[in-house]
C-alpha positions in Angstrom: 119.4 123.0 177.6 121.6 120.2 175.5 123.2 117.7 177.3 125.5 115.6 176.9 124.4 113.2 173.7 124.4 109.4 174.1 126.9 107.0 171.9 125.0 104.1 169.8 127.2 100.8 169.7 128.9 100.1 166.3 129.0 104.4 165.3 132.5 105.1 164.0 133.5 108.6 164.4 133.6 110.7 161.3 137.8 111.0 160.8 137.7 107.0 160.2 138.9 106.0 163.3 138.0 102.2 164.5 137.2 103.5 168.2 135.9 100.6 171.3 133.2 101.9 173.1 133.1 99.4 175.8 134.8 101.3 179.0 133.8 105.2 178.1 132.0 107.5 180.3 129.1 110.2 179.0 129.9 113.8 180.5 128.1 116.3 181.2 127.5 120.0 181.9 125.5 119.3 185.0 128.5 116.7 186.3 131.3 119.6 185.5 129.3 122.2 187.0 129.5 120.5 190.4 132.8 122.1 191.4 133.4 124.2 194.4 136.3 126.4 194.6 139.0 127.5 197.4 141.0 131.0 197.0 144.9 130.4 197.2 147.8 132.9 196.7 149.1 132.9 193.3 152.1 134.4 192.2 150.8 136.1 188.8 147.5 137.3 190.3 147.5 137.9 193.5 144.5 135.7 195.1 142.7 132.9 192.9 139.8 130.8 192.9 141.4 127.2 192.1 138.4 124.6 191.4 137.9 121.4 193.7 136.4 118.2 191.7 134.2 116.0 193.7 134.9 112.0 193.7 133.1 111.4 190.2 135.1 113.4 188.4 138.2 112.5 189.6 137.0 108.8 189.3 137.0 109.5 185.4 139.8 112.0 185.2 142.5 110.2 182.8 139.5 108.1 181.0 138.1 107.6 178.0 134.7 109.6 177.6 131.6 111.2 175.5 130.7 114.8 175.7 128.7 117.1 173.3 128.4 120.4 173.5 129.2 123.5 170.9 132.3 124.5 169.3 134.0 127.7 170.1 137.1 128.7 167.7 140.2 129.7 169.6 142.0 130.7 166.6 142.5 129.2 163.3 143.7 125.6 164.5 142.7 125.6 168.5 139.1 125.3 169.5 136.8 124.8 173.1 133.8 123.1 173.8 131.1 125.2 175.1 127.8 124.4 177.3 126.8 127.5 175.4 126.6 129.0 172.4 129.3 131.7 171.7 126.9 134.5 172.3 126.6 133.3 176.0 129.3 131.0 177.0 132.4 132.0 178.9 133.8 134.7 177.4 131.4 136.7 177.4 130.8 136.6 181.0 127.4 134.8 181.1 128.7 131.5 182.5 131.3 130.3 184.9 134.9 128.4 183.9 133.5 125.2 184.3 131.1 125.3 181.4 134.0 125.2 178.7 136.9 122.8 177.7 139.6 122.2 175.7 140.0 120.4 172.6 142.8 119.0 171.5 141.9 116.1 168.2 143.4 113.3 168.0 143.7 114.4 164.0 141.7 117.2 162.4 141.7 118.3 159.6 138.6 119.7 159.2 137.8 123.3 160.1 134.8 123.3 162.7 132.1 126.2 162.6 131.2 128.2 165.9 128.2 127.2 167.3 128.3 123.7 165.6 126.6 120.9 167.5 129.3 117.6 168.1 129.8 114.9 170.2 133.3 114.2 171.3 135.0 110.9 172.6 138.0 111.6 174.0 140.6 111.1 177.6 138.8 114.2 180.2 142.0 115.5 182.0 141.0 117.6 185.0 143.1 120.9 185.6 143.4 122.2 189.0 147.0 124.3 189.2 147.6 125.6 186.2 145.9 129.2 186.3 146.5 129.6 182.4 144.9 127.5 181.2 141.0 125.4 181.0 139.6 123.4 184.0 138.7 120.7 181.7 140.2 119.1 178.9 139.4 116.5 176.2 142.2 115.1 174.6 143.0 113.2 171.9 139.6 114.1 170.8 137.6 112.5 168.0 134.4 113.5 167.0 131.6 110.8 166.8 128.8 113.2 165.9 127.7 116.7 164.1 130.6 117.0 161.4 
């Protein structure tokens, strides 16, 4: 199982970006995965499981980090980042909610292939009330690796 890569002091992401690596947290599937969730009403759908993050996570919510993981096309501009490849990951009902994020780049401009291996640095913004949309985030999203 990949985790989540580590960042070399001095690498400069692949878009040209001058990025400081001195206050960034390194992710990880293992840390995201330690979620429990309670069932609330919800308006839409009856009964839902909304996800409770522990103390690390919401310690780095909001912050700069470092994840890897594989790319998963949305559509033709919108992508996720998967624990899994796309024949196993969320979707397709082999793994939970919490082993997929959004991506939303800081600038891209290049178009990413599914199943391609990349490190992100980017601000992790925890979702717990919006039913519509991914637990996890990375915004503003560079990538430092695997382009």
């Amino acid at each position: 199982m990949q985790q989540a890569g580590f960042l070399v002091s001095g690498v400069q992401p692949s878009n040209g970006y001058e990025t400081s690596y001195t206050a960034i947290d390194t992710l990880n599937w293992k840390l995201l995965g330690q979620i429990t969730y309670q069932k609330k009403p919800n308006k839409l759908y009856g009964e839902v499981e909304f996800p409770i993050f522990n103390s690390k996570l919401k310690g780095i919510n909001k912050k700069k980090n470092v994840m890897t993981g594989f790319v998963i096309p949305i559509d033709n501009t919108n992508y996720a980042l998967s624990k899994n490849v796309f024949a196993s990951c969320f979707f397709c009902g082999k793994a939970g909610p919490e082993t997929i994020m959004g991506i939303k780049f800081r600038n891209q401009k290049t178009k990413l292939k599914t199943d391609q291996y990349v490190t992100l640095e980017g601000t992790l913004r925890l979702n717990d009330a919006d039913v519509e949309d991914w637990i996890y985030h990375i915004e503003d999203a560079v990538i430092v690796k695997g382009n």
